[in-house]
DSSP file (Angstrom, degrees, kcal/mol; ACC not computed):
  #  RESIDUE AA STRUCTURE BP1 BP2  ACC     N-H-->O    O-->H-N    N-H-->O    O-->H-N    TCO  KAPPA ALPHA  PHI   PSI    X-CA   Y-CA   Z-CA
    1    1 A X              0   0    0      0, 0.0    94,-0.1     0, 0.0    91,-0.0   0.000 360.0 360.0 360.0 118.7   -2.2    6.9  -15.4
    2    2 A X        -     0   0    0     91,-0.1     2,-0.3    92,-0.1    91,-0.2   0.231 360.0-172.7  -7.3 131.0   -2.2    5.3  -18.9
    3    3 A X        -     0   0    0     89,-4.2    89,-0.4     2,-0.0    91,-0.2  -0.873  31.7 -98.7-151.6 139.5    0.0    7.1  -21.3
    4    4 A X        -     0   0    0     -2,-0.3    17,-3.0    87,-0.2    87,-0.3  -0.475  49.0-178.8 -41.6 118.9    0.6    6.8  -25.3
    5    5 A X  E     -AB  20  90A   0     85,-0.8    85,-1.0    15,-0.3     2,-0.4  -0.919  12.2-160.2 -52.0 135.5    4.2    4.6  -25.9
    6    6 A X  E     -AB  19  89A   0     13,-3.3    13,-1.4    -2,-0.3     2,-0.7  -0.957  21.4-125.8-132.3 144.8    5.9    3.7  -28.9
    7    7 A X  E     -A   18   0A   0     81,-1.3    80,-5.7    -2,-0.4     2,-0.3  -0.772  39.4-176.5-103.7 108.5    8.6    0.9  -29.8
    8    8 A X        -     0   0    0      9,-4.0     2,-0.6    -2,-0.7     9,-0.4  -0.778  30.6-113.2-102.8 157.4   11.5    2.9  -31.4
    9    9 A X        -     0   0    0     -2,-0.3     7,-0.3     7,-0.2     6,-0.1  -0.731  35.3-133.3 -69.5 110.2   14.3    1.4  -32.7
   10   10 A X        -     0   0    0      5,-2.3     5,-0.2    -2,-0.6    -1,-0.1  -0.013  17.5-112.9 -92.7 171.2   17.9    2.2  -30.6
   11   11 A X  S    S+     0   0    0      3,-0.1     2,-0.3     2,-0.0    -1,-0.2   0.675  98.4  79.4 -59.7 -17.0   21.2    3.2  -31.8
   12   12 A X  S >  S-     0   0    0      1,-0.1     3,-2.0    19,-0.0    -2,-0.1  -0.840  98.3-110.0 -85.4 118.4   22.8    0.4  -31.0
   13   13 A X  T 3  S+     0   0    0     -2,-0.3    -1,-0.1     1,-0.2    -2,-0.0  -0.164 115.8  25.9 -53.7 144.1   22.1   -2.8  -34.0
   14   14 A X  T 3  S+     0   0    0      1,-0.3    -1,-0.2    65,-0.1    -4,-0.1  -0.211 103.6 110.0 111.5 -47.9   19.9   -5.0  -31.4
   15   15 A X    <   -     0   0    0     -3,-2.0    -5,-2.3    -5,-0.2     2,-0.3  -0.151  42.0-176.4 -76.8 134.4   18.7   -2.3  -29.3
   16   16 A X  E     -C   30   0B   0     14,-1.4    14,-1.3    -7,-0.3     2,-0.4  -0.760  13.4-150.8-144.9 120.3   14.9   -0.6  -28.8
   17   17 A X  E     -C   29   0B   0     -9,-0.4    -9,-4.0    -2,-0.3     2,-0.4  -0.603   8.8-151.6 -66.6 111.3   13.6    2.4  -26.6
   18   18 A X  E     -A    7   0A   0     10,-2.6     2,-0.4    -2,-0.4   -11,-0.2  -0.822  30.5-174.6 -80.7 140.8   10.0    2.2  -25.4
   19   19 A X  E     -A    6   0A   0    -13,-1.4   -13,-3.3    -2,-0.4     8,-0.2  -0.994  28.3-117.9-160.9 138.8    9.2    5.8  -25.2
   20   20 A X  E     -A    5   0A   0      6,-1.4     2,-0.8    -2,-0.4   -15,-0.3  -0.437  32.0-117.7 -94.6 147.9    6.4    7.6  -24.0
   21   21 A X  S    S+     0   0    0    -17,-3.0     2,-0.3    -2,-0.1   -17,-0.1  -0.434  73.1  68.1 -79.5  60.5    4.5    9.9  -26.7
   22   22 A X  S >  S-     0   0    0     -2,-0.8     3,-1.0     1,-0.4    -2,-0.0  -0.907  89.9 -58.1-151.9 172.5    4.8   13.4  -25.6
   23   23 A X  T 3  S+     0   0    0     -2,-0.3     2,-2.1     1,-0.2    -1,-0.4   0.158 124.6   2.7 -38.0-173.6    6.9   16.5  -24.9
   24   24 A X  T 3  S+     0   0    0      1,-0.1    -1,-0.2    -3,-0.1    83,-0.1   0.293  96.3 171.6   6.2  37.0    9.4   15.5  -22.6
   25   25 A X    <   -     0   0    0     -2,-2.1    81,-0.7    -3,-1.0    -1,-0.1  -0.124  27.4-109.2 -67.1 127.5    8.3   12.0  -22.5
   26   26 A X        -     0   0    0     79,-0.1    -6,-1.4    -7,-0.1    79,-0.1  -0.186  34.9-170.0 -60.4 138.8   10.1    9.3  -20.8
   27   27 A X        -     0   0    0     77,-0.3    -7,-0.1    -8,-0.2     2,-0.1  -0.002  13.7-148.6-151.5 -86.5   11.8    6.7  -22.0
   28   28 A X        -     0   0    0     -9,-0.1   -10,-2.6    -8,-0.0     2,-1.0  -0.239  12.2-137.0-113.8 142.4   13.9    3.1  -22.0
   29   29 A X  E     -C   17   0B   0    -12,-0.2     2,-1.1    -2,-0.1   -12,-0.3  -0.574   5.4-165.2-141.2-170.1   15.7    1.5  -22.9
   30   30 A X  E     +C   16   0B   0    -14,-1.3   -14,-1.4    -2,-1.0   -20,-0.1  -0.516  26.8 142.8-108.3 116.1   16.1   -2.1  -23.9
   31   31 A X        +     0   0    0     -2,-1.1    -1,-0.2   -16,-0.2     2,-0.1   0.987  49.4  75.3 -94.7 -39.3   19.6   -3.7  -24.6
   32   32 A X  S    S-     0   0    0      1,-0.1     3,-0.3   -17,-0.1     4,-0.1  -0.274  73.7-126.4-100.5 172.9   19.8   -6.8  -23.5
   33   33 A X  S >> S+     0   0    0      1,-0.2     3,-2.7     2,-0.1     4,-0.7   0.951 103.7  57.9 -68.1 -42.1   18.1  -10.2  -25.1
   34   34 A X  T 34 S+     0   0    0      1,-0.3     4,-0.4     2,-0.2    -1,-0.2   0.754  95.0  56.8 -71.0 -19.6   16.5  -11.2  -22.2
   35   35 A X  T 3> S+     0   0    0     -3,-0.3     4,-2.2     1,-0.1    -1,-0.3   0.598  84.8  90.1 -92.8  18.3   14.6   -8.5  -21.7
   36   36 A X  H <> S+     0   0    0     -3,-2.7     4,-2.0     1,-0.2     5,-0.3   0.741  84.9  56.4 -77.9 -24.0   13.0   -9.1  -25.5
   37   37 A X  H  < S+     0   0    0     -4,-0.7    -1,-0.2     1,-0.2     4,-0.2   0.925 105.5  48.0 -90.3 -11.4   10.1  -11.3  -24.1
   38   38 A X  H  > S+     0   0    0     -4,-0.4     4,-2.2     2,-0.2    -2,-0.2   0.558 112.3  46.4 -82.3 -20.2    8.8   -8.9  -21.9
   39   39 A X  H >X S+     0   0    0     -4,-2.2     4,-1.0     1,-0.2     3,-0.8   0.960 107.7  59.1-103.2  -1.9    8.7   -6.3  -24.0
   40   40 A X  H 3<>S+     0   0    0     -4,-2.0     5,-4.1     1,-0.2    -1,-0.2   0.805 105.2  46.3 -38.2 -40.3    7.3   -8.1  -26.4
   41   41 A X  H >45S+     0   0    0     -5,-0.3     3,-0.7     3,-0.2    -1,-0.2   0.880  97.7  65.9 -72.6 -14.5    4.6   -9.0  -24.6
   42   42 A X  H <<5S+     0   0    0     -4,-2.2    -1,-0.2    -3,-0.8    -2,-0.2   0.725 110.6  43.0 -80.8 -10.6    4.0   -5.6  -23.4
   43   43 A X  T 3<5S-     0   0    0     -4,-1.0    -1,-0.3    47,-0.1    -2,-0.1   0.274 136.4 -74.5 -76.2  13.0    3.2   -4.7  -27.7
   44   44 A X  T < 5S+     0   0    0     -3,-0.7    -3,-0.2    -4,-0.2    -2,-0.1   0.656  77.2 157.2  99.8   0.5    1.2   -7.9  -28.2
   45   45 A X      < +     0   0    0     -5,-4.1     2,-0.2    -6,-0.1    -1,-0.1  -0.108  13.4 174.4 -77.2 177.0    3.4  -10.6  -28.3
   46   46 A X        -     0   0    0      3,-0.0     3,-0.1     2,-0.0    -5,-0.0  -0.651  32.4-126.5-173.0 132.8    2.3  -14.0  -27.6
   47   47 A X        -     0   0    0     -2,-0.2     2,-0.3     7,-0.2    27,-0.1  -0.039  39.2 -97.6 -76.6 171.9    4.7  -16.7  -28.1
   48   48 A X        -     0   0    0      2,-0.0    -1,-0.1     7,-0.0    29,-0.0  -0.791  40.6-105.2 -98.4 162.2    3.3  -19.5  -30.4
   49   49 A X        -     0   0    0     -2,-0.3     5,-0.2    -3,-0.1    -3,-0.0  -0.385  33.8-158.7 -79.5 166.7    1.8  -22.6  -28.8
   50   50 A X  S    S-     0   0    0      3,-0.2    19,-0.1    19,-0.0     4,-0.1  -0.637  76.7 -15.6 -59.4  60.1    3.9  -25.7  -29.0
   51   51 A X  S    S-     0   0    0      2,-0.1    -2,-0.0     1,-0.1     0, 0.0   0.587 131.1 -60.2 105.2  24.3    2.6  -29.4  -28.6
   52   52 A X  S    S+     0   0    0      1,-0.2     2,-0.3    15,-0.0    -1,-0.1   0.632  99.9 149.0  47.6  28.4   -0.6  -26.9  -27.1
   53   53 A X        -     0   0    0     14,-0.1    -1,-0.2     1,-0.1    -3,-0.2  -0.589  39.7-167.0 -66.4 142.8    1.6  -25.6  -24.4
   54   54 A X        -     0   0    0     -2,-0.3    -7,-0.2    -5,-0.2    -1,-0.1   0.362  40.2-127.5-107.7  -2.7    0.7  -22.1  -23.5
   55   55 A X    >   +     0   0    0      1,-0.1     3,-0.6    -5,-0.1     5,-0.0   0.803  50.9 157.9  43.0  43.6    4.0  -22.1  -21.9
   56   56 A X  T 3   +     0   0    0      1,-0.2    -1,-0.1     8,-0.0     3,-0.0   0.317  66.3  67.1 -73.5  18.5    3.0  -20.9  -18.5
   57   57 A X  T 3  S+     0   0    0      1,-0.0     8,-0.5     0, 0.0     2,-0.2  -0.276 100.3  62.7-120.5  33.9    5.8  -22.3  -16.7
   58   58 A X    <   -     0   0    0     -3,-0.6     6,-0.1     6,-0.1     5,-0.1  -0.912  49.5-165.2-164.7 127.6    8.3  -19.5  -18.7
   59   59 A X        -     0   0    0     -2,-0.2    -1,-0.1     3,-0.1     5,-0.1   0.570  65.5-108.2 -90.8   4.5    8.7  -15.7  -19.0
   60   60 A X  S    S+     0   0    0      2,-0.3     3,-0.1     3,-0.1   -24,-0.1   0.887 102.6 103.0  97.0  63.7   10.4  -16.6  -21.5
   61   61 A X  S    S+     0   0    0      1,-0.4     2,-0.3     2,-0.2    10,-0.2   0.145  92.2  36.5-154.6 -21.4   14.1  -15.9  -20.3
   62   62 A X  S    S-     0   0    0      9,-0.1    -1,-0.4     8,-0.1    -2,-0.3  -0.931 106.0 -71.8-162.4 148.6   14.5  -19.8  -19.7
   63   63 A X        -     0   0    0     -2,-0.3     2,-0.4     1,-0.1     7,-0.2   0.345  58.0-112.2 -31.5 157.9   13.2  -23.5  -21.5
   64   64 A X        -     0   0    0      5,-1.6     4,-0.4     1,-0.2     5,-0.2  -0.881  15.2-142.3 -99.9 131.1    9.4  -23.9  -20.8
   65   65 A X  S >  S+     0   0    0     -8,-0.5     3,-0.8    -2,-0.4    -1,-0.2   0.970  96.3  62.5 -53.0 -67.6    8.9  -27.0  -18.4
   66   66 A X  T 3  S-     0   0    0      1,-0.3    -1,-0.2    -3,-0.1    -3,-0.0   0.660 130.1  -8.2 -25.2 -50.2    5.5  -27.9  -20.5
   67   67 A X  T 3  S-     0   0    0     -3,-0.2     2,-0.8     2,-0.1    -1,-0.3  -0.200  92.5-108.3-152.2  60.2    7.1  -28.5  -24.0
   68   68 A X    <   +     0   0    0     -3,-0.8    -3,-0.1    -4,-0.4    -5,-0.1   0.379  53.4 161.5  14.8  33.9   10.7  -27.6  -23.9
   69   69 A X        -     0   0    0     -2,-0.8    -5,-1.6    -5,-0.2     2,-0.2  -0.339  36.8-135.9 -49.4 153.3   10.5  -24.6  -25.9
   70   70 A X    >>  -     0   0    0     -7,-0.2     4,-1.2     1,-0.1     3,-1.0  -0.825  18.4-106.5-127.9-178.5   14.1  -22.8  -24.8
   71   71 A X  H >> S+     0   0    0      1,-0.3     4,-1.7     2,-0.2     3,-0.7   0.823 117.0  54.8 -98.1 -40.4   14.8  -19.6  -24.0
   72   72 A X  H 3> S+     0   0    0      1,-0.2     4,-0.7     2,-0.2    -1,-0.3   0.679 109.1  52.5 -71.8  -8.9   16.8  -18.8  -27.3
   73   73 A X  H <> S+     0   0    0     -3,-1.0     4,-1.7     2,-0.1    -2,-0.2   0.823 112.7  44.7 -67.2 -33.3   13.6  -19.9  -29.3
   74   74 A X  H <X S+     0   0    0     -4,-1.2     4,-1.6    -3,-0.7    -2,-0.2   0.800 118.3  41.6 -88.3 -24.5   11.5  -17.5  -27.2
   75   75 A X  H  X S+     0   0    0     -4,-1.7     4,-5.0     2,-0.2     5,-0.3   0.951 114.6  50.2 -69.5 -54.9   14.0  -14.5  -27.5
   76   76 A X  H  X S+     0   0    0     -4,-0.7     4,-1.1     2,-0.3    -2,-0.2   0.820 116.7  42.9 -94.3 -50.7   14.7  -15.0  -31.2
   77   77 A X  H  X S+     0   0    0     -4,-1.7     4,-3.4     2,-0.2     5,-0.4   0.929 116.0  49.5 -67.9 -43.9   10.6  -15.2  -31.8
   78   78 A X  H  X S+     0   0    0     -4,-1.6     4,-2.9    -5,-0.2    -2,-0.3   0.992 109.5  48.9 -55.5 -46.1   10.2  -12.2  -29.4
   79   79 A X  H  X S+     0   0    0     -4,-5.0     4,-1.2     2,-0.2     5,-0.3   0.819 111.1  54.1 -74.6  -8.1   13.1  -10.0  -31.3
   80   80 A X  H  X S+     0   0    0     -4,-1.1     4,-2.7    -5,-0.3     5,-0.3   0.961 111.9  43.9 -68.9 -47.4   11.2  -11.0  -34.7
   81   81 A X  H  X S+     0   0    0     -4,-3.4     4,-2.6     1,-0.2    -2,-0.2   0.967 113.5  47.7 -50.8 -61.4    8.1   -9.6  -33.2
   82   82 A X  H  X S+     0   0    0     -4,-2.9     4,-1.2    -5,-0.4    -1,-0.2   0.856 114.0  44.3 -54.9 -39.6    9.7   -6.6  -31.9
   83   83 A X  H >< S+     0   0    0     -4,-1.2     3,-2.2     1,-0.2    -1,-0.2   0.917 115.4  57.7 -66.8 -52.0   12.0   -5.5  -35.6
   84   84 A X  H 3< S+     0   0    0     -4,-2.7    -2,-0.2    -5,-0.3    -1,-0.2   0.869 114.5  31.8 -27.7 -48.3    8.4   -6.4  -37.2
   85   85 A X  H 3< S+     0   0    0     -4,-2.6     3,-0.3    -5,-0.3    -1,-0.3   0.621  73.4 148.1 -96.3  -1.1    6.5   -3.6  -35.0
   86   86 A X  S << S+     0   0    0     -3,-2.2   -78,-0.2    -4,-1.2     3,-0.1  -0.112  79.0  32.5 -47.0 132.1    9.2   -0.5  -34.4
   87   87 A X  S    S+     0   0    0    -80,-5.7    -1,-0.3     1,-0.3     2,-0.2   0.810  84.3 144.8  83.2  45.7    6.7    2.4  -34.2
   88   88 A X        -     0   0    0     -3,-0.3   -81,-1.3   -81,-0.1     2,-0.3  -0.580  36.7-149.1 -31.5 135.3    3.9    0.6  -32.7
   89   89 A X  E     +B    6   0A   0     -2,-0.2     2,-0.2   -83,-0.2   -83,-0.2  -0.966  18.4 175.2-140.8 151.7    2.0    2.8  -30.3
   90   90 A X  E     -B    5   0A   0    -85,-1.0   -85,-0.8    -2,-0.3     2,-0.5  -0.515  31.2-125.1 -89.1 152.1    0.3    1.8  -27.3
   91   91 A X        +     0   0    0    -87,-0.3     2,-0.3    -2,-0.2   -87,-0.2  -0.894  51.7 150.9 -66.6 135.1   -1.6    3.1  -24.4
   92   92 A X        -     0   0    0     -2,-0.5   -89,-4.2   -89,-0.4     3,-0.2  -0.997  58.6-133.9-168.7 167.9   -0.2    1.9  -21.5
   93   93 A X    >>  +     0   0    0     -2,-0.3     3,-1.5   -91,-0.2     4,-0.8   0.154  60.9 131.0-127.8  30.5    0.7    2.3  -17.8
   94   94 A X  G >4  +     0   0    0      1,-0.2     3,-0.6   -91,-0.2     4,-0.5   0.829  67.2  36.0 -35.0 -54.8    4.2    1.3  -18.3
   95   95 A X  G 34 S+     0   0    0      1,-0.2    -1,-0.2    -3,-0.2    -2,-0.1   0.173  99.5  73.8-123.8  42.8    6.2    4.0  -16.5
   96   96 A X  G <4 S+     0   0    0     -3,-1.5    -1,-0.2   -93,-0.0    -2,-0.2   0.472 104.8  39.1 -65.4 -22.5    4.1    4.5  -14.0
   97   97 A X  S << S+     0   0    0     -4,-0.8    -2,-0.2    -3,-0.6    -3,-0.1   0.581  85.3 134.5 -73.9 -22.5    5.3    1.2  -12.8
   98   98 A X        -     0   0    0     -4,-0.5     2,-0.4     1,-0.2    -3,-0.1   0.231  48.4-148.2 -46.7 149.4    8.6    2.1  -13.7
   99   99 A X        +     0   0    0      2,-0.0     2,-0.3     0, 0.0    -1,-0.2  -0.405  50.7 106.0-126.2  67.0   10.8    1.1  -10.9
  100  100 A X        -     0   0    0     -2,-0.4     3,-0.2     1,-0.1    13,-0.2  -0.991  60.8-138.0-144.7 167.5   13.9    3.5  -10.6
  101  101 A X  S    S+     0   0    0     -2,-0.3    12,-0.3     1,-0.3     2,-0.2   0.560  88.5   0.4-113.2 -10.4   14.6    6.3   -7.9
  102  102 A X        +     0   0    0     10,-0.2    -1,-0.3    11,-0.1    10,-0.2  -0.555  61.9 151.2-168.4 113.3   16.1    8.7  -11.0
  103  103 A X  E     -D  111   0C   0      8,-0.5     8,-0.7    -3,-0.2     2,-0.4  -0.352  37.5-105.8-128.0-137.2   16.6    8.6  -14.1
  104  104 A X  E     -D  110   0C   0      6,-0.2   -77,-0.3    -2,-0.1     6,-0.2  -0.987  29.3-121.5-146.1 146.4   16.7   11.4  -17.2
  105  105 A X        -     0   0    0      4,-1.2     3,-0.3    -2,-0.4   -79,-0.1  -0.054  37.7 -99.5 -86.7-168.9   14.3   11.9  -19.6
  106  106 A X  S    S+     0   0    0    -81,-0.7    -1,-0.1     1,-0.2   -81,-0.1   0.467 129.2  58.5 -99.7  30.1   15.6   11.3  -23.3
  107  107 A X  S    S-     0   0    0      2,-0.2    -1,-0.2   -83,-0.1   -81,-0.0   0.649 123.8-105.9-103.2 -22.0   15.7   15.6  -23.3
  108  108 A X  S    S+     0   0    0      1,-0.4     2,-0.4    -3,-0.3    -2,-0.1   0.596  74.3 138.4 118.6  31.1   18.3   15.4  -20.1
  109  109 A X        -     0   0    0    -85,-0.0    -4,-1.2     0, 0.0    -1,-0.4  -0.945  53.2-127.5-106.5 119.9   16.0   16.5  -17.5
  110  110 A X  E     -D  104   0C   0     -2,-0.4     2,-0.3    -6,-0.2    -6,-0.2  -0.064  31.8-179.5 -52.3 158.2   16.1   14.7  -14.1
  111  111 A X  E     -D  103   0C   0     -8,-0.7    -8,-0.5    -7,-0.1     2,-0.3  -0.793  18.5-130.9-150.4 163.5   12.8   13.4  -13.1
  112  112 A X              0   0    0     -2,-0.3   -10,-0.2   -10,-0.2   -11,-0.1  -0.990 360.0 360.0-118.1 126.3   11.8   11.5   -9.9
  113  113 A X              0   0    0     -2,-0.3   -11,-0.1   -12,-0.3   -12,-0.1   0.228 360.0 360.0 -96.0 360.0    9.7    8.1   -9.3
């Protein structure tokens, strides 16, 4: 089921929590650079063409076979996109997908997947 998300900024310089919009809402978060092109994409992102590559041969975590975009061009565009939008919200069916067997919500209450 679809639920409201928002791209917060985390406490740590670099850092951003996607975080579901409600009481006791879940949320994650994101530390590392490599995970900046997925969650870019999951706000909107879309990388810019190159040489009319569409760069389907890249999640964008390593150089695009097509036009040799590289992986710190696609991170470095993604983390612009990403300062640009903190407080976006979305509808999304993000952690429904979520794939971990426990985690804590950001109020400290176990939940189960």
């Amino acid at each position: 089921m679809a639920h409201k998300i928002t791209l917060e900024s985390g406490d740590a310089g670099g850092t951003y929590v996607i975080a579901e919009v409600r009481k006791h809402g879940q949320d994650h978060l994101v530390q590392t650079d490599w995970d900046r092109p997925a969650t870019a994409r999951l706000f909107g992102w879309l990388p810019r063409k190159r040489k009319g590559c569409d760069h389907r041969s890249t999640d964008g975590t390593v150089t695009c076979t097509g036009c040799g975009m590289t992986a710190g061009e696609f991170i470095a565009e993604a983390t612009d996109f990403l300062d640009r939008n903190v407080g976006k919200v979305i509808i999304s069916d993000y952690f429904d997908n979520f794939e971990c067997v426990e985690e804590r919500n950001r109020h400290g209450e176990e939940y189960r997947q």
